[in-house]
C-alpha positions, 0 to 999 in steps of 0.5 A, spaced: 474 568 582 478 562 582 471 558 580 471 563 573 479 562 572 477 554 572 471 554 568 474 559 562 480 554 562 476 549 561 471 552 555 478 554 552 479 547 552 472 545 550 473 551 544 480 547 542 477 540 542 471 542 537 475 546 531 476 539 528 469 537 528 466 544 526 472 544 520 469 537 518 462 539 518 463 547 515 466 543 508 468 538 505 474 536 503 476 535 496 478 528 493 484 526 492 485 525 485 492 523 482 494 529 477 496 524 471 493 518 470 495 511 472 500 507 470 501 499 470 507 497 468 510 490 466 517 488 469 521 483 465 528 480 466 533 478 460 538 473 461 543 477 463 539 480 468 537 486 465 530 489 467 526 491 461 519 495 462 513 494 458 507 499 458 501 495 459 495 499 461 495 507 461 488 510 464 482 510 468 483 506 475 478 501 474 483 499 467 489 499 470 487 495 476 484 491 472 490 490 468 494 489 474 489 483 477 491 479 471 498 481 471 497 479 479 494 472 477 499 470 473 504 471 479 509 478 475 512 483 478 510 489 475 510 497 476 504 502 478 505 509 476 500 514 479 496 509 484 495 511 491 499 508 497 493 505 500 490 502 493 497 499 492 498 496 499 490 494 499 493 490 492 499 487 496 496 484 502 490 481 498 494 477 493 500 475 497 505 481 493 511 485 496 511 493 494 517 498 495 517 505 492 521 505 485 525 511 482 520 516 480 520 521 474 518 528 477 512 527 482 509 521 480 509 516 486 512 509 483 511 502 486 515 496 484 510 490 485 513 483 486 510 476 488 511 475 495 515 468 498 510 462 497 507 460 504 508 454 507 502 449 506 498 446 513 501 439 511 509 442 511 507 445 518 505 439 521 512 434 518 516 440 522 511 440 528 513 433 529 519 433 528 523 433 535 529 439 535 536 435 536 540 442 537 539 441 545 542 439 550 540 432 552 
């Protein structure tokens, strides 16, 4: 009798483990597609520090990331509407750009895209290296 308790048990757990693997093979999921087209944004500041906002590329992702390269390269802050977070993110880490969320109108989700710190060069790393620490005690 215990034999069959143990071995219930154990196909109960077996039945448990297995609905994730039978739900992704009974069906797929649908993709997931921003409900408005994406957006993309350029931030500029005046000189006394108000920040204007001029549309640049209104579409399709392949447009509007293809926009928001060039505005990239240039080294510009700019704003991306209707993007997903791990397109943003993928961006960022690829072109050295910092993102944070920006106030969204309604449920757009909203980036704000700014250049990140420029990293310090090999040759700068070597002179700091070099240089012995004064701040001890001797």
């Amino acid at each position: 009798m215990s034999v069959k308790i143990a071995f219930s048990g154990i196909s109960d757990f077996l039945d448990l483990a297995l609905i994730p693997i039978r739900s992704a093979f009974g069906h797929a999921l649908p993709a997931c597609e921003p409900k408005a087209p994406r957006k993309v944004v350029l931030v500029t500041q005046t000189r006394d520090g108000v920040s204007l906002e001029n549309s640049v590329c209104l579409g399709e992702l392949e447009a509007c990331q293809a926009a928001a390269l060039e505005l990239m390269h240039s080294k510009r802050s700019l704003v991306l509407e209707g993007f997903n977070l791990e397109e943003v993110a993928a961006l960022c880490f690829n072109h050295n750009y910092r993102w944070r969320f920006g106030p969204t109108p309604g449920d757009r989700s909203r980036y704000i895209i700014e250049p990140g710190v420029k990293p310090l060069s090999t040759e700068d790393n070597s002179r700091k290296a070099s240089k012995p620490s004064s701040g001890g005690i001797e």
